[in-house]
C-alpha positions in Angstrom: -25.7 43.4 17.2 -22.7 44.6 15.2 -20.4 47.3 15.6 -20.1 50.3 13.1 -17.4 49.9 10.4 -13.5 51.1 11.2 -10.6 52.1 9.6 -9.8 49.9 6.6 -7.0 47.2 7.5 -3.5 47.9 6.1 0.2 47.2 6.8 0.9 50.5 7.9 -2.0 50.9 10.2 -0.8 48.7 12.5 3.1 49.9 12.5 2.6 51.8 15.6 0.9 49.1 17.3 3.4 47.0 17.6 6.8 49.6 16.5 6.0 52.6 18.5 8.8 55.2 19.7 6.7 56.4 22.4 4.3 54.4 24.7 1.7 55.7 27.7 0.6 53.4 30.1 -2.9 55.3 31.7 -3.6 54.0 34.7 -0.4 52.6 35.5 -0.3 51.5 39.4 2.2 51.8 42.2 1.3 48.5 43.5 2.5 44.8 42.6 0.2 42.9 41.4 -1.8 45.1 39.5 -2.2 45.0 35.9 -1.3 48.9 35.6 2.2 47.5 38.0 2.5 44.9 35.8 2.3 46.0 32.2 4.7 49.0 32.8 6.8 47.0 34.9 7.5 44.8 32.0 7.9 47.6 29.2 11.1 48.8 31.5 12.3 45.9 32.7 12.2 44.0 29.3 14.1 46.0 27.4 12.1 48.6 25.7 14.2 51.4 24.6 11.3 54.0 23.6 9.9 56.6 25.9 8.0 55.4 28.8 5.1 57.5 29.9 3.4 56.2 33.2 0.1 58.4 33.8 -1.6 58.4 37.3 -2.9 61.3 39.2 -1.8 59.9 42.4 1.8 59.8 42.3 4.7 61.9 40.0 7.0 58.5 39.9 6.9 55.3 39.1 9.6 52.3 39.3 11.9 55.2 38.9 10.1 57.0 35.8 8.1 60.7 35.7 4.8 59.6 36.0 1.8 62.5 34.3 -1.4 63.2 36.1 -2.8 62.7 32.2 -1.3 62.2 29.0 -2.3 66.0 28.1 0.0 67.5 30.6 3.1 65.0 29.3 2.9 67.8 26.3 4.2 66.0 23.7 2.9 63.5 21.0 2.4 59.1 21.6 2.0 56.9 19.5 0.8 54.0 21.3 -1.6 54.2 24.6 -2.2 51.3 26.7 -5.8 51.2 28.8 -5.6 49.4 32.3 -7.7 51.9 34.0 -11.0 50.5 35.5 -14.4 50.5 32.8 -16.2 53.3 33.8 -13.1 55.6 32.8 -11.7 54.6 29.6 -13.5 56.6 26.8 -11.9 59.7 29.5 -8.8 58.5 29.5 -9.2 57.6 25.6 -10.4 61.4 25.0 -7.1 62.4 27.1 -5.0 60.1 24.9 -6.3 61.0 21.3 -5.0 65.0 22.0 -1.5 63.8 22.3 -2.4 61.9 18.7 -1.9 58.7 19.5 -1.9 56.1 16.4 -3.1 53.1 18.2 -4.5 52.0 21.3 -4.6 48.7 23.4 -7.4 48.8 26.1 -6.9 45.7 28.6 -9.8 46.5 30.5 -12.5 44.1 30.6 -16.3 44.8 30.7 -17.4 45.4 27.6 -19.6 43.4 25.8 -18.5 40.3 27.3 -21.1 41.2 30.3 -24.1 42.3 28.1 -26.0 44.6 26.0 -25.0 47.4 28.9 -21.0 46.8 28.3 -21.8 46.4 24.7 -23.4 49.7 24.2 -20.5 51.5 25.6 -17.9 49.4 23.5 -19.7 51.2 20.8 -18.7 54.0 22.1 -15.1 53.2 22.7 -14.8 52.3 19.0 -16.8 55.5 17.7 -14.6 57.7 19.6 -10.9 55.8 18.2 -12.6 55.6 14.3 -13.7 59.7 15.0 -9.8 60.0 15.5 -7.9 57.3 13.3 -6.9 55.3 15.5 -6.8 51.7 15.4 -7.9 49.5 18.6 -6.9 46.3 20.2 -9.3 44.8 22.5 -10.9 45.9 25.0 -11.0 42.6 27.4 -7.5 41.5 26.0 -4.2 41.0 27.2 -1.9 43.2 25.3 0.7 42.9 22.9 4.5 41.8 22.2 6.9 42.4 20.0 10.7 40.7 20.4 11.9 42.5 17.9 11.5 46.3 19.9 11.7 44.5 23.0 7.9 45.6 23.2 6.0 43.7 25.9 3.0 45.8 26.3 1.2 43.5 28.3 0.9 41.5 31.6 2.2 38.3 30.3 4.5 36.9 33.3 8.0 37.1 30.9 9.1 38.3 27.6 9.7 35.2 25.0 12.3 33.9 23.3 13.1 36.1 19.6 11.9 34.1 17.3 9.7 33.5 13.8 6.2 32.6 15.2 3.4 35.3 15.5 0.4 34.4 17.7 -3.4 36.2 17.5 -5.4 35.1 19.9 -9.0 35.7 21.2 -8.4 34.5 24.6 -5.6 36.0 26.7 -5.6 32.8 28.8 -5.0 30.9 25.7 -2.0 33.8 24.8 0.1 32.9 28.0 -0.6 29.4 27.4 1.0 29.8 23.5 3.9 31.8 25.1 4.6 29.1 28.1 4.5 26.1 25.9 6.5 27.8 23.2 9.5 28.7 25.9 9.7 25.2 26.7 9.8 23.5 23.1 12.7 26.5 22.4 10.1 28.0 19.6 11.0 31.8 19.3 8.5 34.3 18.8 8.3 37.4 16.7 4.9 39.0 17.4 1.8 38.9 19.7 -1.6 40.4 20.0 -4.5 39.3 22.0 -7.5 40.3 20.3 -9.8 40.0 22.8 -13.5 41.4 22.0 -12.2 42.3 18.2 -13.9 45.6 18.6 -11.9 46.8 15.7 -8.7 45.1 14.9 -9.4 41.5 14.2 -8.1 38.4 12.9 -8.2 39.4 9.4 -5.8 42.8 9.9 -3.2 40.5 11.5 -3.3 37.8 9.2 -2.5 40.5 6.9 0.0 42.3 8.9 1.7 39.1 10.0 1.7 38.4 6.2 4.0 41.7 5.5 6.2 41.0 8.3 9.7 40.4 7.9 10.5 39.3 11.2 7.2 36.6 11.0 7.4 33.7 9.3 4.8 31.4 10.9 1.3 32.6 12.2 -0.4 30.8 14.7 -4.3 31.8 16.2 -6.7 30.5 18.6 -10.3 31.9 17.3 -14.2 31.6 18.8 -15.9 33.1 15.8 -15.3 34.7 12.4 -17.2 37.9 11.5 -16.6 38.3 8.4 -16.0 35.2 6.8 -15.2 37.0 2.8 -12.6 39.4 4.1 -10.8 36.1 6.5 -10.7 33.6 3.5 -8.7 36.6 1.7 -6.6 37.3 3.8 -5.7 34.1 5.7 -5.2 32.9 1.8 -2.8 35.6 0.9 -0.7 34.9 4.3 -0.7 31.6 3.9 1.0 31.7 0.5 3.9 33.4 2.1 3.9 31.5 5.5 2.6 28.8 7.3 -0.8 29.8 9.1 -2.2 27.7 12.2 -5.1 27.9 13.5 -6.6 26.2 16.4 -11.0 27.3 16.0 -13.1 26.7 18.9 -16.9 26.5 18.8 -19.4 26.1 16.1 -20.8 28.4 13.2 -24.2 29.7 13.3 -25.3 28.1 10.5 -25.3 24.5 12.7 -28.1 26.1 15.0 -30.6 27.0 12.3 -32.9 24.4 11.1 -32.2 23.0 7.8 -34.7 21.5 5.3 -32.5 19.8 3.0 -29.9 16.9 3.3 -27.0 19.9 2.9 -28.7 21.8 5.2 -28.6 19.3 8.2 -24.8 18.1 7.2 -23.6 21.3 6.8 -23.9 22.0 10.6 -21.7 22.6 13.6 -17.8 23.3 12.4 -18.1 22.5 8.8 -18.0 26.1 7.6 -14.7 26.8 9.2 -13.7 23.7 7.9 -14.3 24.4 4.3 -13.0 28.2 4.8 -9.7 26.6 6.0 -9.0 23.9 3.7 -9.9 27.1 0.6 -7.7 29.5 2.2 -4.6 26.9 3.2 -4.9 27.1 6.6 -3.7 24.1 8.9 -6.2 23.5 11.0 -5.1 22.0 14.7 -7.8 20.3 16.1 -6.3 20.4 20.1 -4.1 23.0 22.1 -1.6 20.3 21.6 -1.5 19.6 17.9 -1.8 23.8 18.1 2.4 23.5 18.7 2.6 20.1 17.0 2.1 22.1 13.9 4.0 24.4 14.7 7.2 22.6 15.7 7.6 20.8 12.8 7.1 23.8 10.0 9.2 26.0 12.0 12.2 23.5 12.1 12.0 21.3 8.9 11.4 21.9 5.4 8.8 21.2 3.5 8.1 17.2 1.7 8.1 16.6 -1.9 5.2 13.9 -1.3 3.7 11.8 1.0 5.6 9.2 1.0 7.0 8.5 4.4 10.2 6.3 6.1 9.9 4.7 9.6 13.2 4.3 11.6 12.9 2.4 14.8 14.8 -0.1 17.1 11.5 -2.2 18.1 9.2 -3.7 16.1 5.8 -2.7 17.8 6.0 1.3 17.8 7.2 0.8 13.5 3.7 -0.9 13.3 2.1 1.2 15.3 3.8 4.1 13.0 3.2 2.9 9.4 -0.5 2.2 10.9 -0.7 5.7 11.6 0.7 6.8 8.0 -1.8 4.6 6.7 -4.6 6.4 8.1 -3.4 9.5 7.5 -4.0 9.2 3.8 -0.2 8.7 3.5 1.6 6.1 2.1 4.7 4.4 4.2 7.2 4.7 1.3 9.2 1.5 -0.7 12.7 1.8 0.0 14.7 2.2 -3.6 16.8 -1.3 -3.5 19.8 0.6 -3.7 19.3 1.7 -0.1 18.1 -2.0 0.6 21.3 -2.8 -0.1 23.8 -0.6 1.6 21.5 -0.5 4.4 22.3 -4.1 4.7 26.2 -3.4 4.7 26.0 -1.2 7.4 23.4 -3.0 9.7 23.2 -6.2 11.4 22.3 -9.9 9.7 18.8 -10.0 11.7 17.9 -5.7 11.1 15.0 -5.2 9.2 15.7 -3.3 5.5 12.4 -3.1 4.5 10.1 0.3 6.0 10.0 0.4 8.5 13.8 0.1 8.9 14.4 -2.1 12.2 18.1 -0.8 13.3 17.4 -3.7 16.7 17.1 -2.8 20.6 20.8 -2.6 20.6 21.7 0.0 17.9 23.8 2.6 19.0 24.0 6.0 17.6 25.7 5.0 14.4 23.1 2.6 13.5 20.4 5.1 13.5 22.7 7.6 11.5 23.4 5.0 8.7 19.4 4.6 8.4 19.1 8.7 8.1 21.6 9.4 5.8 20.4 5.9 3.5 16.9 7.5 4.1 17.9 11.0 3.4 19.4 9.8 -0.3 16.9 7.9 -1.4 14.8 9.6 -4.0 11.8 7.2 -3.2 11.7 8.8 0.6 9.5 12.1 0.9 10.1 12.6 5.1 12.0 10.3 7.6 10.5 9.5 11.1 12.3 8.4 13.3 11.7 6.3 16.9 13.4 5.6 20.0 12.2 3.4 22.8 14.4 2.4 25.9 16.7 -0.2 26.1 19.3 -1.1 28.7 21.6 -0.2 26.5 20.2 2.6 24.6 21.8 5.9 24.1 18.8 8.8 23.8 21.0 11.8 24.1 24.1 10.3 22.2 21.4 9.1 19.6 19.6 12.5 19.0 23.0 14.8 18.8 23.9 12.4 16.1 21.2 12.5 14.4 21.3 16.1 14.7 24.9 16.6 13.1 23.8 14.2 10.0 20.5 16.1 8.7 21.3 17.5 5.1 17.9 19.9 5.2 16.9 17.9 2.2 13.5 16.7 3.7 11.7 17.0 6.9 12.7 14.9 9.6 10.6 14.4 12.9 11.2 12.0 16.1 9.3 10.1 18.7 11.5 9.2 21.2 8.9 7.2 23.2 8.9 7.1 27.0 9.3 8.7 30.0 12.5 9.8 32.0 14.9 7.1 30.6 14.6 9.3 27.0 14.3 12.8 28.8 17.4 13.3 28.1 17.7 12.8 24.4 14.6 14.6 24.3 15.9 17.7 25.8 18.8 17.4 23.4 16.9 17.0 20.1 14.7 20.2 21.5 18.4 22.1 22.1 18.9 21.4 18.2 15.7 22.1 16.8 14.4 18.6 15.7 11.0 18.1 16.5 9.9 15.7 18.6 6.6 13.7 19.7 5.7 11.9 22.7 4.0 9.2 20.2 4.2 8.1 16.5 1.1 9.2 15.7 1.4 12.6 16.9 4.6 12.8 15.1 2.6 11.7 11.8 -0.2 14.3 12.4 2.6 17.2 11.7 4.2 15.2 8.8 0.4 15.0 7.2 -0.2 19.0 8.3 3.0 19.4 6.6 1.9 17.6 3.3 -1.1 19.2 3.2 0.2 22.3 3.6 2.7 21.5 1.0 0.5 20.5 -1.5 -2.0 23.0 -0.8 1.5 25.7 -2.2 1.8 23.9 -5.3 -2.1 23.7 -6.4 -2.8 25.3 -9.8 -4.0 28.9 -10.5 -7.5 28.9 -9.4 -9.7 29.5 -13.2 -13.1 29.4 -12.2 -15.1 28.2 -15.3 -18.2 30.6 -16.3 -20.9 28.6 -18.0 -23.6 29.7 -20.7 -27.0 30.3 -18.4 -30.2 31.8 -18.5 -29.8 33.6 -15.9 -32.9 36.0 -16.6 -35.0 33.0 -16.0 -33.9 31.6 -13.1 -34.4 35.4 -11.8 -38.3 35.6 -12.5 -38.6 32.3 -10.7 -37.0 33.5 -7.5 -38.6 37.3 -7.8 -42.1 35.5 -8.0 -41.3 33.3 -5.3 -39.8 35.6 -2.8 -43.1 38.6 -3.5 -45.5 35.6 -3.1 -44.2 34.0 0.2 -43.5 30.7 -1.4 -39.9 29.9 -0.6 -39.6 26.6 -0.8 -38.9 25.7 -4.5 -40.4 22.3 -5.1 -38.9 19.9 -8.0 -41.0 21.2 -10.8 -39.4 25.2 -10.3 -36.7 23.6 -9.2 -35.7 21.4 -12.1 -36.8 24.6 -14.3 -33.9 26.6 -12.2 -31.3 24.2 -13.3 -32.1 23.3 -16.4 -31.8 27.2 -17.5 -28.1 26.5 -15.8 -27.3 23.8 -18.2 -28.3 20.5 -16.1 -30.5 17.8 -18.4 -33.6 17.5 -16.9 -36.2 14.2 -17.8 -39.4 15.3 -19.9 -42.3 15.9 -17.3 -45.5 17.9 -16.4 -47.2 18.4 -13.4 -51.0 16.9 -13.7 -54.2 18.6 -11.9 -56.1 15.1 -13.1 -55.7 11.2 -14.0 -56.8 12.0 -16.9 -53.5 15.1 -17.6 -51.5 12.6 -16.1 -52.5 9.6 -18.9 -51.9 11.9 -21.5 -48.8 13.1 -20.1 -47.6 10.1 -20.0 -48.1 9.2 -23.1 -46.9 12.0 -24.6 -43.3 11.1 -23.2 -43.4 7.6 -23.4 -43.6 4.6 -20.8 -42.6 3.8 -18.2 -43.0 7.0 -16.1 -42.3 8.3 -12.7 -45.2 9.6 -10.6 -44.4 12.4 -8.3 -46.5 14.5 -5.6 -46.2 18.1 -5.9 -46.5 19.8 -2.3 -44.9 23.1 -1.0 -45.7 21.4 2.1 -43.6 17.7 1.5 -40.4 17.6 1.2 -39.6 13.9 1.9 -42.2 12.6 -0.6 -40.9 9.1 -0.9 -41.6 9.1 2.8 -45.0 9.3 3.0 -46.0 7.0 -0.2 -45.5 10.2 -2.9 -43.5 8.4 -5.6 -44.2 6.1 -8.0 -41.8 4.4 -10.3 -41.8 2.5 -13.6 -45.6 2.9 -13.9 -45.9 1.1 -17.2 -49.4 2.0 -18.6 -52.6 4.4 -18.5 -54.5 2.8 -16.6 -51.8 2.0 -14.1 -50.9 6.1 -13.7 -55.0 6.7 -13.5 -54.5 4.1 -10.5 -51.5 5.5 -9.2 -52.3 8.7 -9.3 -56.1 8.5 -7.5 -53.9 6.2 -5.0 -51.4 8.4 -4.2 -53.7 11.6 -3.7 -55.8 9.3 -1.4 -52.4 8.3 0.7 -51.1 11.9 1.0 -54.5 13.4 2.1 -54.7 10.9 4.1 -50.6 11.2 6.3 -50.5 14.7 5.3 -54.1 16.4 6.0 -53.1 19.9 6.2 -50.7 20.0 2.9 -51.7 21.6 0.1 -51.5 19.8 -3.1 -50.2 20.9 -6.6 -50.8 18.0 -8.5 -48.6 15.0 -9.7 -45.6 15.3 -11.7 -45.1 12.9 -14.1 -41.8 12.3 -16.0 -39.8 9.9 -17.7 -38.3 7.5 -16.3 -34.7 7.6 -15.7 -31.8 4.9 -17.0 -29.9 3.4 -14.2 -26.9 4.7 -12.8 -25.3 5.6 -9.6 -27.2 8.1 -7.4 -25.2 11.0 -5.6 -26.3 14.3 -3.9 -25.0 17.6 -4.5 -26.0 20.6 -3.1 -25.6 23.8 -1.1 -26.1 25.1 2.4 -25.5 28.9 2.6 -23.4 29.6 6.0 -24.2 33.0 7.6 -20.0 33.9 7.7 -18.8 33.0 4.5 -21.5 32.0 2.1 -22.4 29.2 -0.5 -21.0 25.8 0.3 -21.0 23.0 -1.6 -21.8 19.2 -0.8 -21.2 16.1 -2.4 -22.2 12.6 -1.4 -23.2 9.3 -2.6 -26.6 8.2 -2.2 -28.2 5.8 0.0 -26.4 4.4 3.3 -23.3 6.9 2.2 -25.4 10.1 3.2 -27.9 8.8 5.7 -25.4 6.4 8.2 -22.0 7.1 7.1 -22.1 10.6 6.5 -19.7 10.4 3.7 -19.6 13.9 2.6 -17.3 16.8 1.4 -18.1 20.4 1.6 -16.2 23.4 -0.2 -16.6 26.8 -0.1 -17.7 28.5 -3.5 -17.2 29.8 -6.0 -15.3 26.4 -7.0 -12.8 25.5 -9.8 -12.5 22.2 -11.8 -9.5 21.0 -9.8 -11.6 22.0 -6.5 -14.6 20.1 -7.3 -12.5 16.6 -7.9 -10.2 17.0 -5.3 -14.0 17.2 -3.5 -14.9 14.0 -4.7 -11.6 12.3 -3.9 -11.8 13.2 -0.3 -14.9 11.2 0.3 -14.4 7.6 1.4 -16.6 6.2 -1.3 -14.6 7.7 -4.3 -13.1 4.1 -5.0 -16.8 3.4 -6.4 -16.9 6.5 -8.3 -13.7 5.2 -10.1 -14.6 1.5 -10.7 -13.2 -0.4 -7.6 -14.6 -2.3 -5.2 -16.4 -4.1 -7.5 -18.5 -1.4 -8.5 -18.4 0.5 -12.9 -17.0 3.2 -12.7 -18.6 6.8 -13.8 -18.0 10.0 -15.4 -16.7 11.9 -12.3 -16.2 15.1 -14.9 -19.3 15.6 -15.2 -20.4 15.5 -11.4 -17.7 17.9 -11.1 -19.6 20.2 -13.9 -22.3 19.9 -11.7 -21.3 21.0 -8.9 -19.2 24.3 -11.1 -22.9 24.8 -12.0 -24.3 24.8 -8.6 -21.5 26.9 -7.7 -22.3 29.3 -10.5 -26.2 29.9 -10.2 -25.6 29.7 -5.8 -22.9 32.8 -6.6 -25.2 34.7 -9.1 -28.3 34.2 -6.4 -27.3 34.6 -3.1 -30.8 34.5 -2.2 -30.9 30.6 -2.7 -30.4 29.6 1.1 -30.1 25.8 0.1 -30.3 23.1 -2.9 -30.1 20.1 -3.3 -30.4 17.7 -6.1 -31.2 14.4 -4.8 -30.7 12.2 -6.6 -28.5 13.2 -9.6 -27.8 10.2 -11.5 -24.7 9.5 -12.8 -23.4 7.1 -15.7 -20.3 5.9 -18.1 -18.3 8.4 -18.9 -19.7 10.6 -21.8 -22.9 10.4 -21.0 -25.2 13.5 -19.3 -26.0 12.8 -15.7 -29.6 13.2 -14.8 -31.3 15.6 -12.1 -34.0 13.4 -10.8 -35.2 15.7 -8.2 -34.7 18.9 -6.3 -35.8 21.5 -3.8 -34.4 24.7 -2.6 -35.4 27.3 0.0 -34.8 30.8 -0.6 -34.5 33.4 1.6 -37.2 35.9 2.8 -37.6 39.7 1.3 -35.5 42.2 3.3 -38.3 44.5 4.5 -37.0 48.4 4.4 
């Protein structure tokens, strides 16, 4: 089910959402408790200074305001109408409220397609009647909105928040009061909220770019179920990220986890990866937990931005600085070499027995000005990228002393986070350093999360111009293999269409034929030379190698004539039921290091690409990467550097290196011909056979399943 289109997404659409000069509360209530009491009760009482207009038919006041039987007889013009009255009633009171031309409305009111096809149908309705009159919606099922700015809290949150940089979205109004409780007690202000609820026609992608425009916003944080439209997110969430910091906290899985796949892409590509791969594209930082959610959040809200990754410890015990350059480590960070400059005026201004190495060991003892010697050495050294720093309780410790110190000594030259570890004997300094503004972190490896989300983040700014590169195809080829397919029913491309697909898109493909006989197999064979590779041809086998279906280094005629009676006899014999092109036989491929690369298209936001090394890598470890097409050069390496196994790709570990260029041409190309033919549902070439640099990596074989006709 989908809803009709609405009202394309702009800045201005939304300005009398959350600016208006005149808001109407239908079916505010007289009573306490209710969310009509409530949601009025906290536009007057939290400062609003626009006119008020409470409609119910029941009373002519309300908490000392005129109150309208309907917004018709108020007589003049709103621009925003909030809609608490009960289901059954809305589209009325919505028909009242577009002849007094509102701009926007938010409908609280829940029972809408959250309850079934019933509620949905007459969401439909909702949203045709607001798109009939141009105006936008928020909700239904939501919990309002907030702006500290206008002192706008159209909603029945329990208290207006701090004013403040943050912007929240949400899709739960549970999770919305959560966001706003924990932000009042970590001192984060807040600019903007909306609670989306069912998304019936404002979504997450007309905030991301609303909240992208704003002045007042300048980080965005969201808690999202689903994605829509997947396209129209990516652009936006990458435009607002450019500008500001955007955090999102996804829950749930794609659709494309619940289909089932075919191919090796297909069944990795499952569950979460999608959002994954649309995040990491569009520079979102992703929080995994409610709790890393504000993590985030803390630390790019307070500090600036690192230079690198390269990170100092400061602690007074020995245990937690493992336990944090452990956690660095893992991060994919790297726990930074002090510049022996600092080495040394570190040791003039700290005890015989402190540690000057990172991390920097200032002793159970130190006192506040041993902790600000170790900042301000940390915060000159041009070899330090971020500074963490760690407290644990001693007897004669000062926490509170400690953190305003620390406070008063931070030049804004590089992010600085703390972990003052423990319970109520560092409350105290804890409090203090949230007073100031310094983030802080229960553990060291919490703190070390944000510094990586930070990094990340950082890097993710200074990436190149995206160039995606266009190769030379035959792209009219490829196009009478799929149109033949798809009007004969056969949508599973086997490897002999399939290697003809990509060799039209510039891959180098080993000499072969398919053979109907031993005897078109012998001559085949040598026609290309031995040894050969003997392959069954099957719409109905995927797996050949499985089921006896491949034959390598078969070294003369009467050895394929063998072979191939053999392998017919083995695959009629597993495989009853399958029907049976032939054999392909090809020449055999040099050696070289087998990866997989491929494509699974996901329902919300299209072609993504795998990479993977072959073997255990794939099938145990799961050592892939997925990106989001169409991909760039930079892109596809960065790909194969975020895989575990890219040390053997390189030439360590004991292992030759190879051309890691040109498996990043290949998967441009995949990229490319996916792009061009969105009705390729999934590829993969497996193996593709990779060598020294300079040489042509080889497709050994491939499938690919394309999607059905579209029937009128």
């Amino acid at each position: 089910m989908s809803l009709p289109d609405t009202p394309q997404s702009n800045h201005a659409s939304l300005e009398k959402l959350f600016s208006p000069n005149s808001v109407a509360v239908i079916g505010a209530s007289r009573y306490p408790g209710k969310v009509g009491h409530d949601v009025i009760k906290n536009l007057l009482h939290d400062g609003y200074a626009g006119e008020l207009i409470p409609v119910n038919p029941a009373t002519d006041t309300l908490l000392g305001l005129a109150c309208y039987p309907s917004l018709v007889a108020y007589g003049k013009e709103v621009d925003l109408a909030i809609i608490v009255v009960p289901q059954p009633l809305v589209i009325a009171a919505l028909e009242d409220a577009v002849k007094s031309k509102i701009k926007a409305a938010v409908v609280i009111t829940s029972g809408f397609r959250e309850i079934g096809a019933e509620g949905f149908q007459y969401e439909r309705q909702v949203v045709e009647l607001c798109a009939r009159h141009g105006v936008r919606l928020l909700g239904p099922n939501c919990l309002g909105i907030i702006n500290t700015e206008s002192r706008l809290n159209a909603s029945f949150a329990p208290r207006m928040p701090e004013s403040g940089g943050i912007s929240i979205f949400s899709q739960s109004g549970a999770i919305c009061t959560a966001m706003l409780d924990l932000a009042t007690g970590k001192h984060l202000g807040l600019a903007k909220l909306a609670s989306v609820g069912n998304k019936a026609d404002i979504s997450e992608v007309d905030l991301l770019s609303y909240f992208a425009h704003d002045e007042q916003t300048t980080i965005i944080l969201g808690y999202l179920e689903d994605i829509s439209t997947g396209d129209k997110f990516v652009k936006a969430a990458e435009e607002a990220a450019t500008k500001k910091p955007v955090i999102i906290l996804k829950a749930g899985t794609t659709a494309a986890g619940l289909r089932a796949a075919a191919s090796h892409t297909g069944v990795l590509a499952g569950a979460d990866t999608a959002y994954a791969a649309a995040f990491t594209r569009s520079g979102v930082v992703r929080a995994d937990t409610f709790e890393s959610l504000f993590d985030y959040a803390s630390a790019l809200a307070l500090q600036p931005l690192p230079k690198g990754n390269r990170v100092l410890i400061i602690t007074n015990a020995g245990g937690p600085g493992t336990i944090a350059a452990d956690a660095v480590e893992r991060a994919g960070m790297c726990v930074a070499p002090l510049n022996f400059k600092t080495s040394v005026l570190l040791r003039e201004h700290l005890p015989r027995i402190a540690s000057v190495d990172n991390p920097i060991d200032v002793l159970g003892d130190a006192d506040p000005e041993r902790y600000v010697a170790a900042l301000v050495s940390a915060q000159n050294d041009p070899a330090v990228d971020a500074i963490l720093v760690i407290l644990t309780p001693q007897v004669m410790t000062q926490p509170a002393e400690t953190a305003m110190a620390i406070a008063r000594n931070l030049d804004g030259s590089k992010p600085v986070v703390a972990s003052f570890m423990g319970g109520s004997d560092v409350m105290p300094g804890r409090r203090q350093l949230s007073a100031v503004g310094l983030p802080d972190y229960d553990s060291p490896e919490r703190a070390v999360a944000a510094l990586k989300a930070m990094y990340e983040y950082a890097a993710w700014k200074e990436r190149p111009p995206r160039m995606v590169t266009r190769f030379r195809v035959n792209k009219r080829r490829v196009e009478r293999i799929i149109t033949r397919r798809q009007r004969t029913g056969r949508l599973r491309i086997g490897e002999v269409k399939g290697k003809a697909v990509l060799n039209a898109y510039g891959f180098r493909i080993p000499k072969g034929s398919l053979a109907a006989s031993p005897e078109e197999a012998v001559e085949i064979a040598e026609r290309i030379g031995f040894p050969v590779a003997m392959k069954i041809v099957s719409p109905d086998i995927i797996r050949k190698s499985d089921l006896g279906g491949v034959q390598l280094n078969v070294s003369d005629a009467e050895m394929v004539e063998d072979m191939y009676d053999l392998m017919m006899l083995k695959i009629r014999k597993k495989v009853p039921q399958a029907k049976i092109d032939g054999i392909y036989v090809e020449q055999m491929v040099g050696k070289g290091l087998e990866v997989i690369i491929g494509m699974s298209r996901d329902p919300q936001f299209g072609p993504m690409l795998m990479f993977g090394l072959g073997g255990i890598f794939v099938e145990v470890m799961k050592d892939v990467t997925f990106h989001l097409a169409p991909i760039t050069e930079v892109e596809a390496i960065q790909m194969l550097k975020s895989t575990r196994s890219y040390a053997m790709l390189e030439g360590r570990r004991g292992h030759h290196g190879v051309d890691i260029g040109a498996i990043a041409s290949g998967l441009q190309r995949i990229s490319q011909l996916t792009t061009d033919f969105p009705q390729i549902l999934e590829l993969d070439i497996n193996p593709f056979i990779v060598g020294d640099v300079g040489t042509d990596p080889v497709v050994a074989d491939v499938h690919m399943t394309l999607a059905p006709v579209q029937k009128a």
